[in-house]
MILUM-976868 format. One record per residue: residue number from 0; x, y, z of N, C-alpha, C in turn. Coordinates in pm, 1 decimal, m for minus. Layout:
<sites>
i_nu_nv_nw_cau_cav_caw_cu_cv_cw
NUM_X_Y_Z_X_Y_Z_X_Y_Z
...
</sites>
This chain:
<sites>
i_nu_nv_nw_cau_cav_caw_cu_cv_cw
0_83.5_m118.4_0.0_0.0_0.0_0.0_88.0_124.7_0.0
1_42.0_229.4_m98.0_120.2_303.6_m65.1_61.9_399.5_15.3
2_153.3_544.9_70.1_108.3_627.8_195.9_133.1_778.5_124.6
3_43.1_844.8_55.7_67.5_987.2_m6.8_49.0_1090.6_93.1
4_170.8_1123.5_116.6_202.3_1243.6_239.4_272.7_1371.8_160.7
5_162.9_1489.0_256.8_228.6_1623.6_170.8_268.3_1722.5_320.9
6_392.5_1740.9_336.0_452.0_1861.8_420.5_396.1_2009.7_381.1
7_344.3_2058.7_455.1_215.1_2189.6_412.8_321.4_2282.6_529.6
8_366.9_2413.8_527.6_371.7_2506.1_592.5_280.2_2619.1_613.2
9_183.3_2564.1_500.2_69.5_2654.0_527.8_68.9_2806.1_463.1
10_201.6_2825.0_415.5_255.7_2955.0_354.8_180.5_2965.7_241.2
11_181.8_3034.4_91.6_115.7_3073.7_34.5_117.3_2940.6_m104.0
12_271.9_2899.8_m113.7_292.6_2798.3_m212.1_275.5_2650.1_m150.6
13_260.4_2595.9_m23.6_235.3_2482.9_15.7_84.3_2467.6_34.3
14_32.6_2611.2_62.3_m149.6_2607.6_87.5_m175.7_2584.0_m76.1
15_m190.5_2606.9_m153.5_m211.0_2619.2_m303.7_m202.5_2463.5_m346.1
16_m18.2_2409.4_m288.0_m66.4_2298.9_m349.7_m137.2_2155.2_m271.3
17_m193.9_2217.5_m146.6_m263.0_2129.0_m85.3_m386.1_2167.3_m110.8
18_m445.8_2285.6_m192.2_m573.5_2298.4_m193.5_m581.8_2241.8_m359.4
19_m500.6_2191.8_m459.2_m505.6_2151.3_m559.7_m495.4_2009.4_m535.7
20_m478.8_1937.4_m476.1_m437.9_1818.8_m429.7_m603.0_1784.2_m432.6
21_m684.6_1872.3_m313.3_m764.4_1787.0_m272.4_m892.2_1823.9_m344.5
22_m854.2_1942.9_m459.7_m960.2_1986.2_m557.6_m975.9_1916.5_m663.2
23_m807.7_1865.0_m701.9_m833.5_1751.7_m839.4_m841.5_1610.4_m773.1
24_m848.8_1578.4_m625.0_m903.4_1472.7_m577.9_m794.9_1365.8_m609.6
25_m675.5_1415.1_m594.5_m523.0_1337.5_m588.1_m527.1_1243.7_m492.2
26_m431.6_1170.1_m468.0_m399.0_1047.8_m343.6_m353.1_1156.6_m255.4
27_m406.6_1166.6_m115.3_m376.2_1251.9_m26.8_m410.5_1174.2_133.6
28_m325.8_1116.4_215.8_m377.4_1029.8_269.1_m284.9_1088.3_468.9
29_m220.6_1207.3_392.9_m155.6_1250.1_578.7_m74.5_1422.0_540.1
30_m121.5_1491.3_605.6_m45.7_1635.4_556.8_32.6_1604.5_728.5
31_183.1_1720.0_694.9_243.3_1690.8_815.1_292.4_1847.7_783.1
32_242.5_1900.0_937.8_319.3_2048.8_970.8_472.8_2040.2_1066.4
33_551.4_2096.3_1011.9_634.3_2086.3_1159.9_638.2_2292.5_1174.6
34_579.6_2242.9_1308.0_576.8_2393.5_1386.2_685.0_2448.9_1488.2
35_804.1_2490.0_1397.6_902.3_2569.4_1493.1_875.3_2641.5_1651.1
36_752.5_2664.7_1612.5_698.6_2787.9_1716.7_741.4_2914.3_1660.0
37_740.4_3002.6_1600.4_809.3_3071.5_1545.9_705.0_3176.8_1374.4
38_619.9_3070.1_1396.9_512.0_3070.7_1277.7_460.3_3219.5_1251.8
39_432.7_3273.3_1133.7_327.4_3422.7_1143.3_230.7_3384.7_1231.5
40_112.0_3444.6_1268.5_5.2_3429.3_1307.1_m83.8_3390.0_1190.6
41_m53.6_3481.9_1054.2_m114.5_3439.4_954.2_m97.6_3302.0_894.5
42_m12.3_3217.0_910.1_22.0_3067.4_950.5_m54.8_3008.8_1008.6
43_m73.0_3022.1_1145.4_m164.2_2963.7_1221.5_m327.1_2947.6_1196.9
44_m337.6_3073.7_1106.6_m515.8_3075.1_1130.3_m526.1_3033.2_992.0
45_m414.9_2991.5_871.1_m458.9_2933.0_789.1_m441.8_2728.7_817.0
46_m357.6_2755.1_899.4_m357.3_2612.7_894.4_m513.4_2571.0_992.9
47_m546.4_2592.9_1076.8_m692.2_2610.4_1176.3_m789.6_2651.6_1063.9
48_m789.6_2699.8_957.4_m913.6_2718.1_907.4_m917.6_2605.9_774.3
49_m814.7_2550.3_710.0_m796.3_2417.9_673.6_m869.6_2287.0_738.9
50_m795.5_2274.9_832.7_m821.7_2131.3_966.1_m973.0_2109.0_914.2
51_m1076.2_2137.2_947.1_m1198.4_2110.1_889.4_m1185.2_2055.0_764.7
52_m1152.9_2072.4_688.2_m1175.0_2058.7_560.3_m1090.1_1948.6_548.5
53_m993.0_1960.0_659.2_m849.6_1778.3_584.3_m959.4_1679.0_674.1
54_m1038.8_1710.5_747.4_m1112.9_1646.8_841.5_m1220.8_1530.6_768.7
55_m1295.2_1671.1_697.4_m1390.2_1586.4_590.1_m1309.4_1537.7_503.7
56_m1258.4_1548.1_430.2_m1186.2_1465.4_309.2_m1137.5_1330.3_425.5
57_m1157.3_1336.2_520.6_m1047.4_1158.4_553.3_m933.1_1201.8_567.9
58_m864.4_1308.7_570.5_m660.2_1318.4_541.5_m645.2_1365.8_695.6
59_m520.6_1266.5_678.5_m486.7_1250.2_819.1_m418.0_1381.5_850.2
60_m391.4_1446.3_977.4_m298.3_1595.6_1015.9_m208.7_1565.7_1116.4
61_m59.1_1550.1_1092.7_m2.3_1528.5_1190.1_114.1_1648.9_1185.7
62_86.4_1738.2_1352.6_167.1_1859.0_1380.5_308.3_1811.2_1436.3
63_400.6_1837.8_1388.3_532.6_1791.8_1438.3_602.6_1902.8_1507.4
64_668.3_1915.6_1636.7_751.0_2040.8_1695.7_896.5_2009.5_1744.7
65_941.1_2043.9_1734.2_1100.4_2060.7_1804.6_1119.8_1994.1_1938.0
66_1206.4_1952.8_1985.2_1212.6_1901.6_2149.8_1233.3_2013.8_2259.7
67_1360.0_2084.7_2211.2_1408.4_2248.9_2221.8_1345.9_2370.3_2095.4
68_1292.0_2441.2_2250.0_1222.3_2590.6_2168.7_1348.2_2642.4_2032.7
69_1276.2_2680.1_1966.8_1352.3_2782.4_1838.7_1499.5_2835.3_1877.6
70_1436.3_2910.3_1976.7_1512.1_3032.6_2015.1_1660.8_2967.0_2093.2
71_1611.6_2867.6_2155.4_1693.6_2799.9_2213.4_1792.3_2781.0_2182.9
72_1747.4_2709.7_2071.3_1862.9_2597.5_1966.8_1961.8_2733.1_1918.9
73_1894.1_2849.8_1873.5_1918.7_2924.5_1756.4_2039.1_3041.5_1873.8
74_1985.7_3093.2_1965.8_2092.2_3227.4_2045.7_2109.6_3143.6_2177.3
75_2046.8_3054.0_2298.0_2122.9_3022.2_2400.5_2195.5_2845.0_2405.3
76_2175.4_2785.9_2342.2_2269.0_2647.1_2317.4_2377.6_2676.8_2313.5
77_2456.4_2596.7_2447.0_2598.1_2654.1_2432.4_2655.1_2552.2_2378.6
78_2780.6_2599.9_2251.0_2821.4_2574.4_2154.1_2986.0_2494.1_2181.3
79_3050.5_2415.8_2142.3_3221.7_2401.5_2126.0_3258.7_2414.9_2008.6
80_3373.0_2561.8_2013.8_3431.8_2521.9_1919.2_3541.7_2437.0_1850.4
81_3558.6_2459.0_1721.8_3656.4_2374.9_1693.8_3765.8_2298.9_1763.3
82_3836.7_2392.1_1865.2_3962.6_2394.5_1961.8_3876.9_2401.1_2087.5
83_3761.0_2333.6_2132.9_3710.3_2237.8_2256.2_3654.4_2383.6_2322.4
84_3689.4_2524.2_2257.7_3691.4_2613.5_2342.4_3526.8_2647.2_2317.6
85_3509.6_2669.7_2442.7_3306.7_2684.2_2514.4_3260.2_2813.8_2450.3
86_3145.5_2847.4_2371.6_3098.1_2957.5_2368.9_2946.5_2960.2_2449.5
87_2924.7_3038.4_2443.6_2780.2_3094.8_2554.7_2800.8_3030.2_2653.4
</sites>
């Protein structure tokens, strides 16, 4: 069996081609977000005003997130460099 999965960010070119997907009635069988935390707001309320709609069609929604916040990973993770020497 196969498993037709589409990664959606919900942005302007992944919404488009998940709303063509399920307009020409393609194999569509799991959309997967991964949510940085970090998202517009305008992100959020398109992916929430979707969900209904992957709901009725049957397509599965699975939200994926980070273990460590964004911010974390990105300015306080303290780092080694090359020569063992510690930053942050």
């Amino acid at each position: 069996m196969n498993w037709h999965i589409a990664s959606v960010s919900f942005g302007a070119d992944s919404l488009g081609m998940l709303i063509g997907l399920i307009e020409r009635r393609l194999p569509l069988d799991e959309v997967l977000f991964y949510d940085a935390g970090m998202e517009f707001e305008t992100t959020y309320r398109m992916r929430d005003r979707m969900l209904p709609l992957l709901r009725r069609e049957g397509i599965l929604y699975t939200e994926l997130r980070p273990r460590r916040e964004f911010l974390y990973m990105m300015l306080e993770k303290p780092v080694n460099g090359k020569n063992g020497f510690h930053y942050g």
